[in-house]
PAZA-132594 format. One record per residue (C-alpha): residue number from 1; y negated, z, x negated. Coordinates in nm, 2 decimals. Layout:
{NUM; {Y; Z; X}},
...
END
This chain:
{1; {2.94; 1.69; -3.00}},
{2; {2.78; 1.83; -3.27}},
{3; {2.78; 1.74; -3.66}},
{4; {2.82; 2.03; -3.90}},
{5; {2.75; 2.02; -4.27}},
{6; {3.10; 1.96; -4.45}},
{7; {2.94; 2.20; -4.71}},
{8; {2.93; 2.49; -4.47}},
{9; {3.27; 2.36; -4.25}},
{10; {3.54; 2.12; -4.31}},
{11; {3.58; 2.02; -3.92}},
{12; {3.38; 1.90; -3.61}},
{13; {3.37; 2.13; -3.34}},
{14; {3.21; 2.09; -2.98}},
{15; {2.90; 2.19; -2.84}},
{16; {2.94; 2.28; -2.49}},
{17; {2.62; 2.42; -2.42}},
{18; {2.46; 2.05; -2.52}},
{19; {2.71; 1.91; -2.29}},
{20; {2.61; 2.13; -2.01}},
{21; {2.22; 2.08; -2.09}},
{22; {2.26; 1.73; -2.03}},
{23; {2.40; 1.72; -1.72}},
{24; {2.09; 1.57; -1.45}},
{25; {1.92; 1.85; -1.30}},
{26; {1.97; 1.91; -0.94}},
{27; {1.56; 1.84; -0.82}},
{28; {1.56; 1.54; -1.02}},
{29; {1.86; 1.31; -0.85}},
{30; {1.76; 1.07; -0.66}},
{31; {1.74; 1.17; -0.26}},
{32; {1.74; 0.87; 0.05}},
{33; {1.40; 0.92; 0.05}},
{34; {1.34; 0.80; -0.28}},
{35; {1.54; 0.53; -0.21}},
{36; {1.34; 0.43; 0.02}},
{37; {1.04; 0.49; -0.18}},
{38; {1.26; 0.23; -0.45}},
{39; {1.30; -0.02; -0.16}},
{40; {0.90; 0.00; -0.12}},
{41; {0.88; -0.10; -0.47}},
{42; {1.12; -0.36; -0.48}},
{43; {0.90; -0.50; -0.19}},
{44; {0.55; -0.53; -0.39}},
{45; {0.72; -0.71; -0.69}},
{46; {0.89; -0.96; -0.46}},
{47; {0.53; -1.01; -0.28}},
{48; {0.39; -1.07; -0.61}},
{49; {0.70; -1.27; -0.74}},
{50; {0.68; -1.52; -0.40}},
{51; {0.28; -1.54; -0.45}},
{52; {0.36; -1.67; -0.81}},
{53; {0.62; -1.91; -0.74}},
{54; {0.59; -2.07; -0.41}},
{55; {0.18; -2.07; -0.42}},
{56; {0.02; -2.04; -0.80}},
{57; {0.30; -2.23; -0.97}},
{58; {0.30; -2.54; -0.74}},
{59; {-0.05; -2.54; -0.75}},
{60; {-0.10; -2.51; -1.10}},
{61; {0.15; -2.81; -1.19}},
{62; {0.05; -3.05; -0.86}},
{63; {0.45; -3.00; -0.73}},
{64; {0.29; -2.87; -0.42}},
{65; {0.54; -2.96; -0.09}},
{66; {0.43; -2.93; 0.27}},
{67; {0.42; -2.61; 0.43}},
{68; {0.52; -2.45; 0.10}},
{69; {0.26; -2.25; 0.03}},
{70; {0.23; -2.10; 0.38}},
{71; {0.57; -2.02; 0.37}},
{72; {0.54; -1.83; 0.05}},
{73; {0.21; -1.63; 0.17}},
{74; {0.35; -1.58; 0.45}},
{75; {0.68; -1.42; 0.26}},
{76; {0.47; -1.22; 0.01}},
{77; {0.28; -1.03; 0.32}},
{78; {0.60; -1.03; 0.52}},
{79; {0.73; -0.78; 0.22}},
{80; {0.40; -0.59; 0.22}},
{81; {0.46; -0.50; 0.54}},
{82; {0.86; -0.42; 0.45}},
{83; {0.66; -0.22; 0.23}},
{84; {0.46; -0.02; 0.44}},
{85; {0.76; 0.04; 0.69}},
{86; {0.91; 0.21; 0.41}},
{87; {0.67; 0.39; 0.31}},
{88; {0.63; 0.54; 0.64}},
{89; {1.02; 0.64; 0.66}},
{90; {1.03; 0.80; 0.32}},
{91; {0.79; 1.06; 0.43}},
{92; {0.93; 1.08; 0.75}},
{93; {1.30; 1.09; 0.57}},
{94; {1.17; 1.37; 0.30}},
{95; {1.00; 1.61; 0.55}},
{96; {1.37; 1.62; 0.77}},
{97; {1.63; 1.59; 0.50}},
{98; {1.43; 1.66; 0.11}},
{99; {1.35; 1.50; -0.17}},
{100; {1.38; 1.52; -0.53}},
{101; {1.10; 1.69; -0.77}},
{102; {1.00; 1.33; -0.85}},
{103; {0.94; 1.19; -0.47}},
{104; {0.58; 1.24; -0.51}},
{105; {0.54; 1.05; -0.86}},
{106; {0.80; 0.81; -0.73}},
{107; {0.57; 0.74; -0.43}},
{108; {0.24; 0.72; -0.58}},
{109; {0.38; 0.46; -0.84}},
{110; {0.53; 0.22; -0.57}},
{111; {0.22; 0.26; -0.37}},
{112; {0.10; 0.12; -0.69}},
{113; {0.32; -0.17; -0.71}},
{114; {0.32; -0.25; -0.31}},
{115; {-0.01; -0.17; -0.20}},
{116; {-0.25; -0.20; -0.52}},
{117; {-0.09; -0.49; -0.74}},
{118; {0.03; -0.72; -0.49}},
{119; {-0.29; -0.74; -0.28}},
{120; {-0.48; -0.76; -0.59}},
{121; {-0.29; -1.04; -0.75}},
{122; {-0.25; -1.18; -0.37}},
{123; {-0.65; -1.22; -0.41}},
{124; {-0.64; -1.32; -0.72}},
{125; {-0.43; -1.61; -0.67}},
{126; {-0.63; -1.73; -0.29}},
{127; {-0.95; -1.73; -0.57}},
{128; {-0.75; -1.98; -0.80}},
{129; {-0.59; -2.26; -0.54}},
{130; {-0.86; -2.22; -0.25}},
{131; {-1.11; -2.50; -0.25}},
{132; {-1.48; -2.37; -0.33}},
{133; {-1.40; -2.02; -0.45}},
{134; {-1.49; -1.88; -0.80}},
{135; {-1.20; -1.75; -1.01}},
{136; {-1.38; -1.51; -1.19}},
{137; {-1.55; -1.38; -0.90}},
{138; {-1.25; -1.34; -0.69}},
{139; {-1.08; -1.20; -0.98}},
{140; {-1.34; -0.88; -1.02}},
{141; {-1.27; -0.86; -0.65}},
{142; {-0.93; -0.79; -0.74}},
{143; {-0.98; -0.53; -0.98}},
{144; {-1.20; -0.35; -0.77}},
{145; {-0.95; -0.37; -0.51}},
{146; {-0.66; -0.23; -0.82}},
{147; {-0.90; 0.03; -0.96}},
{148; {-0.99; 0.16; -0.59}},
{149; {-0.62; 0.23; -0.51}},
{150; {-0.56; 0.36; -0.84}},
{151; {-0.80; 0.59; -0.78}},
{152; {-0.74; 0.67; -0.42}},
{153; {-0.30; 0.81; -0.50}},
{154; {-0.52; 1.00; -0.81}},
{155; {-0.70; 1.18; -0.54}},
{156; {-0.44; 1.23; -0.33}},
{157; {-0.19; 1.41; -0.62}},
{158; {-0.52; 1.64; -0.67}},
{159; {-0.70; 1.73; -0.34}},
{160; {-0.53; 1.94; -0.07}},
{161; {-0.66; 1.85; 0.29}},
{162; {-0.59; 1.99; 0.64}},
{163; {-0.30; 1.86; 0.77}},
{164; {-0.28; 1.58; 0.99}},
{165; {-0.57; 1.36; 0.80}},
{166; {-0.59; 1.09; 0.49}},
{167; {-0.95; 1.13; 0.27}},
{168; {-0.96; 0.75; 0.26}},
{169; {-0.83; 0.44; 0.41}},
{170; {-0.46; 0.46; 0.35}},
{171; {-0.33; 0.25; 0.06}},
{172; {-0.10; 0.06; 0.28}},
{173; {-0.35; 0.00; 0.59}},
{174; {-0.59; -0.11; 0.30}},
{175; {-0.36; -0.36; 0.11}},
{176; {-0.31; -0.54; 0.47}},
{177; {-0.64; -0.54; 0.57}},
{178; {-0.75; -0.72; 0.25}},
{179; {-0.46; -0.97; 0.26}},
{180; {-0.60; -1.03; 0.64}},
{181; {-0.92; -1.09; 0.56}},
{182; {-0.80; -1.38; 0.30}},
{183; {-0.56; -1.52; 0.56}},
{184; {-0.87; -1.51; 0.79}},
{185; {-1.00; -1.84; 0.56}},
{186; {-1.35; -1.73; 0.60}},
{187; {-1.67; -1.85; 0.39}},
{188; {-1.59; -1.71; 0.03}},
{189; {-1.87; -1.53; -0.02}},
{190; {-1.80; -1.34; 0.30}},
{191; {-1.49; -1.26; 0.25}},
{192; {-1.57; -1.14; -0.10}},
{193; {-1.77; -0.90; 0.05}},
{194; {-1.52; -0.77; 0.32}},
{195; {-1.27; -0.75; 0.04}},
{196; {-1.49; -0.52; -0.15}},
{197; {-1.56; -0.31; 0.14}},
{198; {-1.23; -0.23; 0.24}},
{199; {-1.20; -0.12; -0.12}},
{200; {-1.51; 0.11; -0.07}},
{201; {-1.35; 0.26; 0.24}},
{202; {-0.98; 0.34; 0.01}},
{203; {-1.24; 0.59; -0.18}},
{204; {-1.45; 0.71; 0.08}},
{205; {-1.46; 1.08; 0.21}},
{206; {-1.39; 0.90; 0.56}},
{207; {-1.08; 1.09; 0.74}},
{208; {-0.81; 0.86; 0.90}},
{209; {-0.48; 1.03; 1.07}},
{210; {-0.14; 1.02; 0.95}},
{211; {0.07; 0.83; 1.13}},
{212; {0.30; 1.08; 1.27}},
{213; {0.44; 1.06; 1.62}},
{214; {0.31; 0.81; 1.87}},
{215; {0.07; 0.68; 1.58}},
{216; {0.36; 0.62; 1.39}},
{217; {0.56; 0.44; 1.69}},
{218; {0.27; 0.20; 1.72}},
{219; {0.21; 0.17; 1.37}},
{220; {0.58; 0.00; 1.37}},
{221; {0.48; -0.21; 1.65}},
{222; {0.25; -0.35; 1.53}},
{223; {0.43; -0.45; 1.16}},
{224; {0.69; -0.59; 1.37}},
{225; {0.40; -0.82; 1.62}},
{226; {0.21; -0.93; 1.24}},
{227; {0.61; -1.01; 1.11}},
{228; {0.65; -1.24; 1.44}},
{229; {0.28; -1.38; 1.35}},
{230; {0.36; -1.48; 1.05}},
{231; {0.68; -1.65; 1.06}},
{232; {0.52; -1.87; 1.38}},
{233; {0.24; -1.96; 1.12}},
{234; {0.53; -2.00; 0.82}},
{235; {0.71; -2.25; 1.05}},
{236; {0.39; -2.42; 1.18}},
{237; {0.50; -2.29; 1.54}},
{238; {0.27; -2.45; 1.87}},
{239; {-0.06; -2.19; 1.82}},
{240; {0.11; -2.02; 1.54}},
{241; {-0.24; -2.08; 1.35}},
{242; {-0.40; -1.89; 1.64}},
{243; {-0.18; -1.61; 1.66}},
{244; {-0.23; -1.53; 1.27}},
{245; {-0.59; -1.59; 1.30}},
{246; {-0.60; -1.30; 1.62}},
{247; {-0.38; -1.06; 1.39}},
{248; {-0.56; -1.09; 1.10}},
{249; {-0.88; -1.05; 1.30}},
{250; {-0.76; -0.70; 1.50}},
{251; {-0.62; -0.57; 1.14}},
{252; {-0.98; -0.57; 1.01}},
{253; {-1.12; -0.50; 1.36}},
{254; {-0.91; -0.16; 1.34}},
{255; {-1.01; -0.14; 1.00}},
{256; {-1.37; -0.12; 1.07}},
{257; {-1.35; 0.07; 1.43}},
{258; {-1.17; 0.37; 1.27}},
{259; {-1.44; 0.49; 1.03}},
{260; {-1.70; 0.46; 1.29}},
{261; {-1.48; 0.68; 1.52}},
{262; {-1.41; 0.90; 1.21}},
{263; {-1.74; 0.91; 1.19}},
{264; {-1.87; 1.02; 1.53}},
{265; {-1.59; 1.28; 1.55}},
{266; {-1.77; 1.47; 1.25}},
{267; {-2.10; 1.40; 1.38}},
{268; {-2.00; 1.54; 1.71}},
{269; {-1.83; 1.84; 1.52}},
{270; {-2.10; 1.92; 1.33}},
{271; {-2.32; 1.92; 1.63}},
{272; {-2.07; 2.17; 1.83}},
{273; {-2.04; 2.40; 1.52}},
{274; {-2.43; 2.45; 1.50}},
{275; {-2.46; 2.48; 1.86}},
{276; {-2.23; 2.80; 1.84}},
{277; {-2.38; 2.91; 1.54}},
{278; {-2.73; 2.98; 1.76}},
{279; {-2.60; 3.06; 2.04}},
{280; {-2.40; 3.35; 1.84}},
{281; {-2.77; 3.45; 1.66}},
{282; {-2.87; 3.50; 2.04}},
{283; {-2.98; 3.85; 2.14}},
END
C-alpha cells in the first residue's frame, strides 16, 4: 500500500504494481538442489559446533570424560563427510532437475562453511588440546588451509575449464585429507607440513576429475567405508584404532597419488602433441 500526501488526496489507495514487484522471482526460489546445498551447510556448522563442545570445551575446563573427545571428532568428521555426500547430489540433482539463479553462490558459500571453516577450526582445535603442538603454529596452519579454499571457490566462480576436470584439489577431498592427516597423530611438525601441502594442492594448476559416474559410485563408497571407520574408532571397537589409522592413511595416499598421475598424463600429452607437431612439418 502506498501513502499519498493528504494535501494532494484525502484517501489511501493501493499500489498493485508494488504488490506484484514483490512477489519472489521465479530463478530465485529455492530448488531440491539448494536444499541440498542448505543440508551441506548445516553439516559444516554442526562439525564445528561438535569440535567446540565435545573436544575444546572439555578440554579447556578439565571436565574431560573417557572416550568423549573421540566421540566428538569422530562426529564432527562424520558430518564432513555428510557434507561432501551432499555436495555431490546437489550437482548431480541440479544438472537432472535445475536450480535456482542462486545454486552457484549458494554452493560456493557452504563449501565455505563445510569444507574451509570446519577443517580449519578442526586444526585449530587438534593444535590447542594435543600434547606438544604449538597453538600459534597450528593456528597459521589453519588459515592457510581457510585462505587456500577461499581462494580455490574464487577461482572456480571465474575460470571456465574443459569439462570433466577440477583446476585444484576439490574443496571437499581437501578438507578430509587434512582432517586425515590430524587423525593420523603424526609428529607435529610433520603433520604441519602435510597440512600445508594439501592446502598448496587446493590452489595448484593440478587437474583432478569430477566425480561423475563410476568415480562418483566409488567416491560414495568410500564415505560410507571412512563413516564405518570412524564409529569402530568412536566406540573403541576390537582394531577400531587400526582401521582409522589405514583410512586416514589411503585418504592422503590418494591424495598424493592423484597429482602425480595428473601429472604424468600432461607430461605424456605434451609429449604426444609435439610428436605430431614434427611429424606434420615432415615433407
Amino acid at each position: 500500500m502506498t501513502v499519498i500526501d493528504s494535501r494532494a488526496s484525502g484517501s489511501w489507495v493501493p499500489d498493485t504494481e508494488a504488490d506484484e514487484d514483490d512477489d519472489m522471482p521465479l530463478s530465485t526460489r529455492l530448488s531440491i538442489a539448494d536444499a541440498l546445498t542448505l543440508g551441506n551447510a548445516t553439516c559444516g556448522f554442526l562439525a564445528v559446533y561438535f569440535t567446540t563442545t565435545g573436544v575444546l570445551i572439555p578440554h579447556i575446563t578439565g571436565s574431560e570424560v573417557s572416550g568423549m573427545a573421540r566421540h566428538s571428532a569422530a562426529t564432527a568428521v562424520m558430518l564432513m563427510l555428510l557434507a561432501s555426500v551432499f555436495d555431490l547430489f546437489d550437482g548431480l540433482v541440479a544438472r537432472k532437475l535445475r536450480s535456482s539463479a542462486m545454486g552457484a553462490e549458494l554452493d560456493n558459500l557452504s563449501d565455505l562453511v563445510s569444507f574451509g571453516l570446519a577443517p580449519a577450526y578442526f586444526v585449530v582445535v587438534w593444535g590447542m588440546v594435543t600434547d606438544g603442538a604449538h597453538q600459534l603454529m597450528s593456528a597459521v596452519a589453519a588459515i592457510v588451509v581457510l585462505l587456500a579454499v577461499v581462494l580455490r571457490l574464487a577461482r572456480f566462480s571465474c575460470v571456465t575449464l574443459r569439462d570433466g576436470i577440477f583446476q585444484g584439489m576439490p574443496s571437499p577431498f581437501g578438507a578430509l585429507t587434512v582432517v586425515s592427516i590430524v587423525l593420523l597423530e603424526l609428529p607435529f611438525f610433520p603433520t604441519l607440513l602435510a597440512i600445508i601441502g594439501v592446502a598448496w594442492l587446493m590452489v595448484s594448476r593440478v587437474e583432478y576429475p569430477k566425480p561423475r559416474g563410476p568415480l562418483a559410485v566409488a567416491m560414495l563408497a568410500w564415505i560410507a567405508a571412512s563413516m564405518g571407520m570412524l564409529a569402530a574408532w568412536a566406540f573403541d571397537s576390537p582394531g577400531g584404532q587400526l582401521l582409522l589409522q589405514t583410512g586416514c592413511a589411503l585418504q592422503v595416499v590418494l591424495g598424493a597419488v592423484i597429482p602425480l598421475f595428473a601429472t604424468a598424463r600432461r607430461v605424456n600429452t605434451f609429449r604426444d602433441n609435439r610428436r605430431e607437431a614434427r611429424a606434420a612439418q615432415l615433407p
